[in-house]
N, C-alpha and C positions, 0 to 999 in steps of 0.2 A: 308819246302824247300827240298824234295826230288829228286825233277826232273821232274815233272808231265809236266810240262808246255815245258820244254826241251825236252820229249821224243813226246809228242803231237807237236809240230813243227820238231821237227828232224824228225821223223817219216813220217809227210806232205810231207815235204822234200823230204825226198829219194823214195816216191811212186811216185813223178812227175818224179824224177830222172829218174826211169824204165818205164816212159812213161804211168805212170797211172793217170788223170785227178781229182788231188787232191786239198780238200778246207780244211780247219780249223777253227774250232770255239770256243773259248775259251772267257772266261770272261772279264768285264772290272775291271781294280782294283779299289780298294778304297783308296781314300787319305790317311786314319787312317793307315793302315799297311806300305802305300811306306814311309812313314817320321818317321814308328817305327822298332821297329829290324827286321822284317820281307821282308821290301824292295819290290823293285817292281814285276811286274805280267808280265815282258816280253819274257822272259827264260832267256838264255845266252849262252855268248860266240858266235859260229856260229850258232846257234839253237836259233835265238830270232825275236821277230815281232820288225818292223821300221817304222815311226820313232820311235826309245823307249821311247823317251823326252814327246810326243805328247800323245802317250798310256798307260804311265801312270799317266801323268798330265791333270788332267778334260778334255781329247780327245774331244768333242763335247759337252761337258757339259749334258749326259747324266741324269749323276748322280747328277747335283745341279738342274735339273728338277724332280726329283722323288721328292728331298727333298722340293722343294718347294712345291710341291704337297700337301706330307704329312703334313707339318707344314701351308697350308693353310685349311685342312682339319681341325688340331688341334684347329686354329686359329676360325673357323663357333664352331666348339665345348665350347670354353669357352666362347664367344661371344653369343650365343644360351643361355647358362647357366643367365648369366647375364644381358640378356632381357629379363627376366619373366621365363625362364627354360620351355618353353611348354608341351618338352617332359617326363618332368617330370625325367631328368636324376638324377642319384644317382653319384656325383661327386670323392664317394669313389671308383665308379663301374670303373671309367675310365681306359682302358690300352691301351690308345695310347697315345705313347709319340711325342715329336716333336724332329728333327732329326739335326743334323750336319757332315760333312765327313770329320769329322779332328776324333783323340783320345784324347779329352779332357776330363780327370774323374772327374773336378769340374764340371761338367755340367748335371754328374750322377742322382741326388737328389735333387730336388731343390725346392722353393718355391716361387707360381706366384701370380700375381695380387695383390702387394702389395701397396702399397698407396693410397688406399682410394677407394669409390664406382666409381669412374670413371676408375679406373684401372681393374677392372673385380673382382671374386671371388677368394680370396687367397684358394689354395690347394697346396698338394705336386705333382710335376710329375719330370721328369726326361724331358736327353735328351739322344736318343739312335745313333749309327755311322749310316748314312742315308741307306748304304747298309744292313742295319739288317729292314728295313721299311717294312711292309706288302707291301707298294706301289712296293719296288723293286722287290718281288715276285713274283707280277701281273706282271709286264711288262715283267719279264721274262718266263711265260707261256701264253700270249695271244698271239692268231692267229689273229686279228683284231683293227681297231678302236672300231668297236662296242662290240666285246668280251672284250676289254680292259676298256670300258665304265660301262658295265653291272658287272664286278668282281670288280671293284670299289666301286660301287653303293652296293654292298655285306658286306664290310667294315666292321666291329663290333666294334664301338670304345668305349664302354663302355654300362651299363642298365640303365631302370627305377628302380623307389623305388618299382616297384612292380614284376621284375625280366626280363621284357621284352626286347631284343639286341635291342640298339639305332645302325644305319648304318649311312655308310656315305651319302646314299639316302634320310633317314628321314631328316637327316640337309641341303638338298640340294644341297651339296655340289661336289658330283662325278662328274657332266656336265663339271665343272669349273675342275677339277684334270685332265679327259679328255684332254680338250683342252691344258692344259700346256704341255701333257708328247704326242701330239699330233707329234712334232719333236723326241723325247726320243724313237718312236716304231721303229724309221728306225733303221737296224742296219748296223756298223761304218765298210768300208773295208777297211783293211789295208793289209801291205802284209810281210811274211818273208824275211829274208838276201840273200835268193834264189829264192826270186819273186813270192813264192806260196801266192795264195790269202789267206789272214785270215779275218775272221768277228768276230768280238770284238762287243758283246752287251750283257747287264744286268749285275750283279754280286752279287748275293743273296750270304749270306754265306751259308755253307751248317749246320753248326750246329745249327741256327735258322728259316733255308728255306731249301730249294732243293738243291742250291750249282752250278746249273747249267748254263750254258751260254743260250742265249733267243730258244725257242721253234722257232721263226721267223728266224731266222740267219739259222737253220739246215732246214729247210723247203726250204727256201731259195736255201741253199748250195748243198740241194740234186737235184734240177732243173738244177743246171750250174755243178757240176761235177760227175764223177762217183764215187768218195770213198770222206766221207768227216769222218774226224780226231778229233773228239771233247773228253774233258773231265771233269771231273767231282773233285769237290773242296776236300780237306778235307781227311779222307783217306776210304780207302774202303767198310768199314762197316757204312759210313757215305753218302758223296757224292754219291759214286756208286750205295748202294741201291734205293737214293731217285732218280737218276738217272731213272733206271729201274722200280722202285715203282711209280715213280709220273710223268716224265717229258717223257719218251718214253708213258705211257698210254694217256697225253695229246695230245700228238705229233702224233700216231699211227705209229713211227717210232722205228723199233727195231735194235738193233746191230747185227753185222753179227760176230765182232770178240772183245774180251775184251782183253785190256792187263795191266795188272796190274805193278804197280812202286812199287819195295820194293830194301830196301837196306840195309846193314846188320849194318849201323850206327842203324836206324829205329826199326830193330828187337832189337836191343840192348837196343833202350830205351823207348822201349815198354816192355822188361824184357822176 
């Protein structure tokens, strides 16, 4: 909690102020963070998106779409395993976990299919916070239904015994994640405490994804204004790289001006 989110709507703010035709795109939060110390994703004080209740409580239920997604995914994956295994998957190879958007750490390590052959093959898996899900990554870089169908389909959720990526294609499962997150690609506008439009969609963290708000939202944003205000999660050697590393190369959308949040609590405890 720097400021990041404050300085990117304040900022929105005072260029509409000067008569400049400004939008904002920032992330949606995750449940796990607003009900732990960390708090919510709206800014503050006169610098925040509205309603704030709305935006950081499941706003459109974007995000219990990705998770279902994923955990329908995980769901064909042990299911496949325990009607004959076809693809011959190697159940130690697995790394996709199935997901929830709370912070619950007894859910970290777990051990499934326990009670007998009707209940599926016991193995260890965990469960990960839903905004850490490859799923949520996707839908924050696809320009498309059918780009969002096809990096689906790409999925790696674990190998065969013989080294081969099983996807989430081989299990046939992408068509059906598709169709779920089919409402989840629009993205959600909402507006600041001085009526600048803001678009609220995706929220990959950045230290296991990009970090960034949806490729869709800025594409979007740069059709209806002339300056639009977005940033980047995490701090600068984080967010921002993958920023400019990953999310403007998808986008073919490059910044015109960077401005960097630093504060000398920050420098301090950073050393």
């Amino acid at each position: 909690g720097e400021g990041k989110t404050v300085t990117t709507i304040g900022l929105s703010m005072a260029l509409n102020k000067i008569g400049k035709k400004t939008i904002t795109c920032i992330r949606q939060p995750s449940l796990g963070p607003v009900f732990g110390i960390k708090g919510g994703a709206a800014g503050g004080g006169y610098s925040q998106v509205l309603p704030m209740e709305d935006f950081n409580l499941h706003l459109t239920g974007d995000t219990h779409a990705v998770g279902i997604a994923n955990n329908l995914l995980a769901a064909f994956l042990d299911t496949h395993i325990m009607k004959g295994n076809e693809l011959d998957i190697d159940p130690f190879s697995i790394t996709l976990n199935r997901v929830v958007d709370v912070s619950d750490r007894a859910l970290r390590n777990i051990v499934i299919g326990l009670g007998g052959p009707l209940n599926g093959i016991p193995r260890e898996t965990g469960y990960d916070i839903t905004v850490a899900s490859e799923v949520m990554a996707i839908l924050a870089l696809t320009t498309s239904l059918k780009d969002l169908r096809e990096r689906l389909a790409r999925m790696v959720v674990g190998s065969s015994y013989d080294g081969k990526a099983v996807t989430a294609e081989d299990l046939k499962c992408a068509g059906s994640m598709a169709v779920l997150l089919k409402d989840a690609i629009k993205p959600n506008l909402l507006q600041t405490i001085e009526h600048t439009p803001c678009f609220v969609h995706a929220g990959p963290f950045a230290n296991i994804a990009h970090g960034n708000s949806s490729v869709l939202a800025d594409q979007i944003a740069i059709k209806l204004g002339d300056y639009i205000v977005t940033e980047s999660g995490f701090g600068a050697d984080c967010g921002a790289e993958k920023f400019m590393d990953i999310k403007c190369r998808y986008s073919g959308l490059k910044p015109d001006v960077v401005v960097i949040v630093a504060t000398v609590r920050a420098l301090k405890m950073h050393g």
